[in-house]
C-alpha positions, 0 to 999 in steps of 0.5 A: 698628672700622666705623661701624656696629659703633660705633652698635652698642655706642653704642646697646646702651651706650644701651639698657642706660642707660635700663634701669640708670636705670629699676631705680634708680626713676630717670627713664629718660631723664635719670636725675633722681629724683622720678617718685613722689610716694608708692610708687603715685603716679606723676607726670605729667612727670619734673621734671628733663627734663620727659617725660612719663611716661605718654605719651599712648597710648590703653591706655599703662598696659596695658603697665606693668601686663603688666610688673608681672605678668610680673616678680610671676610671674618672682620667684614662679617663682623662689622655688617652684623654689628652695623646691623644689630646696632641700627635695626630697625632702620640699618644704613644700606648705602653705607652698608653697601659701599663701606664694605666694597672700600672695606673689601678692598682695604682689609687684605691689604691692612692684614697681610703681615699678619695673615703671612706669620699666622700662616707659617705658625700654622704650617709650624704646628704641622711641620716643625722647623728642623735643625738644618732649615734653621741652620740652612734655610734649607728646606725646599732648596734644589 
């Protein structure tokens, strides 16, 4: 195996980390606990490694949030086709209709957390944590 076969499956083994860390509603970057201090109250800094968690970006939430309607959109999706495949041929249209209105309603609510921590793991693949940011938090102060 080659050097670069190795960073390969080192970064891929990194990637799939920060990823399993983010599900878990844990911190991405070190895996500690405590990001929420309520279901929709995120926390400025992790207060195990200490980055900060929205890292300063102009617009840095929009992108949690796309995450957030994407993976509500995904999970109903999921559900209509299922409902779909599992009646044919008489499927429950009322049902269908406002079971997804209330599940719509629901979801982004219910996955906040972990669309949240998904988001930042994403933006950690990208953008790694640098020494001052964990020190400091420092990373989009002015």
């Amino acid at each position: 195996m080659d050097r670069l076969d190795l960073g390969m499956q080192l970064s891929i083994r990194r990637v799939a980390l920060l990823f399993w860390r983010a599900v878990r509603r844990r911190c991405p970057n070190c895996g500690g606990s405590g990001l929420f201090a309520t279901w929709l109250t995120f926390n400025h800094r992790c207060p195990t490694c200490g980055i900060a968690l929205e890292r300063g970006e102009d617009g840095y939430q929009v992108g949690s949030y796309m995450f957030n309607i994407i993976a509500s959109e995904l999970v109903f999706a999921t559900i209509f086709v299922t409902v779909m495949v599992a009646t044919w041929p008489s499927p429950p249209w009322e049902l269908l209709l406002w079971g997804g209105g209330a599940l719509m309603l629901v979801m982004p609510f219910l996955l906040y957390p972990f669309t949240k921590t998904v988001f930042l793991a994403f933006d950690l693949v990208f953008r790694p944590a640098s020494h001052d940011e964990l020190r400091t938090g420092a990373i989009g102060r002015r």
